[in-house]
N, C-alpha and C positions, 0 to 999 in steps of 0.2 A: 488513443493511448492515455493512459492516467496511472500518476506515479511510476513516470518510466523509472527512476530509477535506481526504484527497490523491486519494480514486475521482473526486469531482466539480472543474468547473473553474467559474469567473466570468468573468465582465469584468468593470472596474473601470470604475465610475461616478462621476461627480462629483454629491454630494449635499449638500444642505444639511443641516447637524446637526441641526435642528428636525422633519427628515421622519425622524431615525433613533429606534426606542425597544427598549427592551429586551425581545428574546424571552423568551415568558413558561415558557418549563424557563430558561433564566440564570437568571430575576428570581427564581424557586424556590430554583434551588441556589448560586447563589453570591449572597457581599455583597459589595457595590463598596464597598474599603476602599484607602486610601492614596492616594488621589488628587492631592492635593496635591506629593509625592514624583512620581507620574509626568510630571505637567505638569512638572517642574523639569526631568525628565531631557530632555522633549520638546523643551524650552528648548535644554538645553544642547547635544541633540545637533543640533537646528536641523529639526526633523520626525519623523516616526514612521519607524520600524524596518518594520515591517508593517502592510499598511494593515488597518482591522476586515473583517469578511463579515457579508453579510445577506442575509435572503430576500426574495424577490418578496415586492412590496409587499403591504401583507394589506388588506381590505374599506373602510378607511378612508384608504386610499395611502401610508400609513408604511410603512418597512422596518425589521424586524425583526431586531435585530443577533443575532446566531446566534457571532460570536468579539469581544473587543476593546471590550465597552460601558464598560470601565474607559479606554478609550482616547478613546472619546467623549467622555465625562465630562474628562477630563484637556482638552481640547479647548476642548470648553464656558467649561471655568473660564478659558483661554488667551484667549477672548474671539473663536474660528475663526466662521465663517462657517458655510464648507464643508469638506468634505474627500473625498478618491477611496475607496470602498467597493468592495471585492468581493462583485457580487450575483453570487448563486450560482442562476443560472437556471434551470438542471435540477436541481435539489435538490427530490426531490417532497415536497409536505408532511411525509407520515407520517414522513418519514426525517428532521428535521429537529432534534430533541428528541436523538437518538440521535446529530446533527452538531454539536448544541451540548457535548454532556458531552466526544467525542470528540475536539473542537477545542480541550479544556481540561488534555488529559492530562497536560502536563509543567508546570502551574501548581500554586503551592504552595496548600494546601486546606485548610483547617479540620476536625478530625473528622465536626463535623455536614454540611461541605459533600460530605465523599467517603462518608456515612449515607444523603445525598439522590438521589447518584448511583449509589450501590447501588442504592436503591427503585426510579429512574428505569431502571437497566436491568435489574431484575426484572419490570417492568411490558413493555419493548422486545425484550427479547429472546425471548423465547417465542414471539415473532410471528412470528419471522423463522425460528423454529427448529419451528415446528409443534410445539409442547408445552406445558399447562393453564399457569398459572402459580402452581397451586395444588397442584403435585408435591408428595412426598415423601420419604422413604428417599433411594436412592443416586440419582436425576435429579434431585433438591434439591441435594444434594450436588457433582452437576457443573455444576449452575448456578449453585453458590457458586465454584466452579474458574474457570470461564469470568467469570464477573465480574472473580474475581482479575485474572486476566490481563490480560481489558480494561485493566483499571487500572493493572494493574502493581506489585502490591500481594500482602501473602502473603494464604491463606485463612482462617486464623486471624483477621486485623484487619477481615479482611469479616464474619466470623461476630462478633465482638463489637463492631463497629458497632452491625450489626443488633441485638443484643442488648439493647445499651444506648437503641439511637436508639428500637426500635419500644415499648421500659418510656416512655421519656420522653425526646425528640428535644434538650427547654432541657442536659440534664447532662451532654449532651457538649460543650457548652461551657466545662462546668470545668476539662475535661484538657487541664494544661500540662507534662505531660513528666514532672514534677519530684514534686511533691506526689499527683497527682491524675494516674494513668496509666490506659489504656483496661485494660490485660487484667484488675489489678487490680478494674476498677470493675465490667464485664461482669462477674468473679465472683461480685459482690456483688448486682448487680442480678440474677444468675440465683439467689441461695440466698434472696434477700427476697422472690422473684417464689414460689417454693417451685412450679413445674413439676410435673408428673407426671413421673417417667423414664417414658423407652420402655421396657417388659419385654416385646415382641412378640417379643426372639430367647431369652426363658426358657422354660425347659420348665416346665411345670406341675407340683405337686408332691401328694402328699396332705397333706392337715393332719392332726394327730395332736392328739387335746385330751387334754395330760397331765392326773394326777389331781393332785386338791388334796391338798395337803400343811399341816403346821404350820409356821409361822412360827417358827426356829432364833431367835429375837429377841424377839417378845411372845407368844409359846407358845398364842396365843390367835387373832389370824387367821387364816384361809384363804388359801395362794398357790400358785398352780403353778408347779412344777420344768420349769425351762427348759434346764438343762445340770447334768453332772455331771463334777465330774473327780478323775483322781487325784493328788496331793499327799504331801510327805513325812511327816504327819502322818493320813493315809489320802485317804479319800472323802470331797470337800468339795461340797459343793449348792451352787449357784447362784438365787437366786431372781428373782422380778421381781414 
């Protein structure tokens, strides 16, 4: 699916706010914050801008808000009843997780929220694209590309997301710009994490077991000579 969600269309329904609840990829990745502020503006402007989207109703007859559950809530607190919802009636299930993040694109997002929707479209997209989701090498690599984009985000912020989110998802909550920034922190979390490097593009070498030597220092251990060099005072040893 791409660009769900301008491919599909609704009609707008008149619902009561008690039969709306939050689809559960929103309730995941995003937190409904600031509410108080929207309902003012709701106030002021004398209604909504856009009305929310939601899916056919699910097994208990709720619908599923899928864009706008910060608009509900604003709503709620207004004292609404009802209001006009876009169900999105052809929106087939599976596609729906992938129409909530999609419909979120140009909202401002918390680190950990655009860490959730990384995973969310690592988990969706492979679906759609016929490929494990347990790649590696350079198809890892263009599915860190292709999430980019999704987003609208460079590769770099996707790759230390991930870095940070999958050590420990709470410490990307700490980064506010200022004190406490993602690239910085991803470096830390990958030197503390201590990785294997990949060596799969090294060529193999012979090892050489040099012989033991005296120690230039206590004339009495045993150390092997690791390097030699030349100096203006001659041939200096290196030890270890």
């Amino acid at each position: 699916m791409d660009n769900s969600s301008k491919k599909f269309k609704g009609s707008y329904t008149k619902l009561y706010l008690s039969d709306l609840v939050q689809h559960p990829a929103s309730a995941w990745i995003y937190t409904a914050r600031g509410i108080k502020p929207l309902a003012e503006s709701i106030t002021e402007f004398g209604g909504l801008i856009n009305n929310p989207k939601a899916a056919k109703p699910n097994k208990d007859g709720k619908f599923p808000v899928l864009s706008g559950w910060r608009r509900v809530l604003a709503c709620r607190m207004l004292g609404w009843e009802y209001m006009f919802v876009e169900v999105m009636e052809d929106l087939p299930e599976e596609d729906e997780a992938l129409f909530v993040v999609e419909c979120n694109n140009y909202r401002e997002k918390t680190p950990r929220e655009k860490y959730y929707e990384i995973k969310l479209y690592e988990v969706e997209l492979p679906k759609r694209q016929g490929k494990r989701s347990d790649i590696e090498g350079e198809e890892k690599r263009d599915r860190r590309k292709a999430i980019a984009e999704k987003m609208d985000i460079a590769e770099s912020e996707v790759r230390d997301l991930v870095t940070v989110g999958d050590h420990d998802a709470t410490l990307l909550d700490t980064i506010d710009g200022d004190n406490v920034k993602l690239t910085p922190l991803a470096a830390k979390v990958r030197k503390d994490t201590g990785k294997t490097p990949d060596l799969s593009k090294y060529l193999a070498v012979q090892i050489i077991d040099l012989a033991m030597c005296e120690c230039p220092f206590c004339h009495s251990s045993k150390t092997k000579r690791i390097d030699m060099r030349e100096a203006e005072s001659g041939t200096e040893l290196f030890y270890r």
